[in-house]
C-alpha positions as CSV (number, residue, x, y, z in Angstrom):
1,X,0.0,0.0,0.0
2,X,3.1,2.6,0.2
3,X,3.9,2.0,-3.3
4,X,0.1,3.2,-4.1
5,X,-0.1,5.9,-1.7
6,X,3.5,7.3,-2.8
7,X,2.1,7.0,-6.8
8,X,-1.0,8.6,-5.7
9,X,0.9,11.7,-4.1
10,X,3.0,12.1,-7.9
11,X,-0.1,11.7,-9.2
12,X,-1.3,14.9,-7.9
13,X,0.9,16.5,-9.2
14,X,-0.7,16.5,-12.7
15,X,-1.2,18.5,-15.5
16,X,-3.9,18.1,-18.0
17,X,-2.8,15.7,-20.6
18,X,0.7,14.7,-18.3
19,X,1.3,11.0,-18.3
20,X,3.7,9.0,-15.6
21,X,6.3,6.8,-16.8
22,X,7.0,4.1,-14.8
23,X,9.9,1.0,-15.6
24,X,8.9,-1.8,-13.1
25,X,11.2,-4.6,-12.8
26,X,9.4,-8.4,-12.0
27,X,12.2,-10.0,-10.9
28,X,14.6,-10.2,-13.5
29,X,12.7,-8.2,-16.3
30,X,12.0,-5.2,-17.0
31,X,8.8,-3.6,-18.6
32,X,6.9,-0.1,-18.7
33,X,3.9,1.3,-17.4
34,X,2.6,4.7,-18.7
35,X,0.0,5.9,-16.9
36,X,-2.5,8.6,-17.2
37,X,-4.4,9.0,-13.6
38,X,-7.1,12.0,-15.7
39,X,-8.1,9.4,-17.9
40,X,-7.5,6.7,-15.4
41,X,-5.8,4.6,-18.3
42,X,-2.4,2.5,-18.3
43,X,-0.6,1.8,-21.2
44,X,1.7,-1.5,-20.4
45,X,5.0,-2.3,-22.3
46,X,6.8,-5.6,-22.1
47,X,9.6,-5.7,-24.9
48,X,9.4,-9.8,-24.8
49,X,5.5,-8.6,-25.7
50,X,3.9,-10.7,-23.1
51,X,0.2,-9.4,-21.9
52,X,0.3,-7.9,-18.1
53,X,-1.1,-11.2,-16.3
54,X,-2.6,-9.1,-13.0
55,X,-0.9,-9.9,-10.1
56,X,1.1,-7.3,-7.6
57,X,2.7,-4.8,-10.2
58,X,-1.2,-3.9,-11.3
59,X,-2.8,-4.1,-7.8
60,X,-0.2,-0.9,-6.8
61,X,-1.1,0.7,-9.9
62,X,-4.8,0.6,-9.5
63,X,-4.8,1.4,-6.2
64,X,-2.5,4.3,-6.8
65,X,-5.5,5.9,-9.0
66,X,-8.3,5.3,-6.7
67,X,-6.5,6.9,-3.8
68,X,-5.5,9.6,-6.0
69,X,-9.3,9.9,-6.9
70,X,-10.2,9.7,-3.7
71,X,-7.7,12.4,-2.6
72,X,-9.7,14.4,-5.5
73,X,-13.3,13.5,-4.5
74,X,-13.5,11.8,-7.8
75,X,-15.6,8.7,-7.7
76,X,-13.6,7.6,-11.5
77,X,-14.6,4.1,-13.4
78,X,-15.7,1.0,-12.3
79,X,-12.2,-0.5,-13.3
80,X,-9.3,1.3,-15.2
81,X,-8.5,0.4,-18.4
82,X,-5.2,-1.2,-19.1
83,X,-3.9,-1.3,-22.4
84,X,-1.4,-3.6,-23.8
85,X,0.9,-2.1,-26.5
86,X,1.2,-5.2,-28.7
87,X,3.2,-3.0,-31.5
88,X,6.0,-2.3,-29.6
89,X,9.3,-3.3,-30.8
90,X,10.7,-6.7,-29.3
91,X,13.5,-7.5,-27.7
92,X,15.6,-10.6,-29.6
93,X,17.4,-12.1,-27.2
94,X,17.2,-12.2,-23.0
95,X,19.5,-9.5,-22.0
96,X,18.6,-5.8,-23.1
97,X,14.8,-5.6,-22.1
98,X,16.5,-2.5,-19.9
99,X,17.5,-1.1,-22.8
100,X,14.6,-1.3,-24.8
101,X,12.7,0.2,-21.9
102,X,14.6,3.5,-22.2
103,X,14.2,3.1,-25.9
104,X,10.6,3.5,-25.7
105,X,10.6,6.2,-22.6
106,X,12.6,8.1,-25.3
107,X,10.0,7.7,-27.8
108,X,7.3,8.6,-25.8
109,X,9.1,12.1,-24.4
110,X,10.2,12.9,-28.0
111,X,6.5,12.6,-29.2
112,X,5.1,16.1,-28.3
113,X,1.4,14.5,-29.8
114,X,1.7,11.3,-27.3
115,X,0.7,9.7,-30.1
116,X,2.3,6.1,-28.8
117,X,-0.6,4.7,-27.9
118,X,-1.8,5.1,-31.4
119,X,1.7,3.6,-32.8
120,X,2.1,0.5,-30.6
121,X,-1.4,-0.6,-29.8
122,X,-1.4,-3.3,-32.5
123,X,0.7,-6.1,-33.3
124,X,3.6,-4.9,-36.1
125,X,7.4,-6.1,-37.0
126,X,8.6,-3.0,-36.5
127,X,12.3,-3.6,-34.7
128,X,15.3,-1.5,-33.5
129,X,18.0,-2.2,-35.6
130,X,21.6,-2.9,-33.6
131,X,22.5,0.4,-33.8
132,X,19.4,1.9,-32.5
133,X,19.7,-0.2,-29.4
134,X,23.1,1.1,-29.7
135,X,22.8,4.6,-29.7
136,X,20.5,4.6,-26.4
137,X,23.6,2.3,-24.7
138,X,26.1,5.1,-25.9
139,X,23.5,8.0,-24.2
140,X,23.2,5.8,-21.4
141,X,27.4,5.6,-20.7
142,X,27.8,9.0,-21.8
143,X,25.4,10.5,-18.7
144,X,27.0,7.9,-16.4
145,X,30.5,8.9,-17.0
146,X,29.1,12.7,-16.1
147,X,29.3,11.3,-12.3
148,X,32.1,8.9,-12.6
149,X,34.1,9.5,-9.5
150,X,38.2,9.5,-10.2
């Protein structure tokens, strides 16, 4: 319940039209949720393109919402609507789903229409070549190195 009341609190900080990002690890994987608390809708990213199953990850989610609703005397939807982005680019092998995950973080910030949603709701073979998957490993060292400690 800390997890929901801490997203809650971000999530009153809110703008019309502002969504959340938020990587989640499960373990050894990592994946994306973007939320948008207004519309009480969650956009879900997994770069091996599983569908979100329910479980823990989606129970602090939720609950994050309907305290922030009920922070807002906002009685919201039944249930929020989760939405899996099936058109997402997928990872090809077991290692970079990290990388992938900041791929599509940068995708999303860089699209000033947040028209993601739109892009990666259905199933498509679009892929990140090596070298795209490379350049966000290069951006990723480069703002490392900025606090490297001699």
């Amino acid at each position: 319940m800390e997890r929901s009341r801490f997203l809650s609190n971000r999530f009153t900080t809110v703008e019309k039209g502002q969504i959340f990002l938020l990587p989640y690890n499960a373990g050894n994987h990592w994946m994306l949720t973007v939320v948008n608390p207004e519309e009480e809708t969650i956009y879900f990213m997994d770069p091996l393109r599983r569908r979100l199953v329910g479980g823990e990850w989606q129970t602090v989610v939720e609950n994050g919402i309907k305290i922030y609703n009920a922070q807002r005397n906002r009685s919201g939807r039944k249930s929020i609507m989760w939405q899996n982005m099936g058109g997402i680019q997928a990872q090809q092998n077991v290692k970079d789903c990290g990388i992938f995950i900041m791929r599509y973080m940068k995708e999303i910030i860089k699209d000033k229409n947040l028209g993601f949603a739109s892009k990666w709701q259905r199933r498509s073979e679009l892929i990140y070549t090596q070298k795209d998957i490379d350049v966000v490993r290069s951006e990723w060292a480069k703002f490392v190195m900025k606090y490297h400690i001699s």
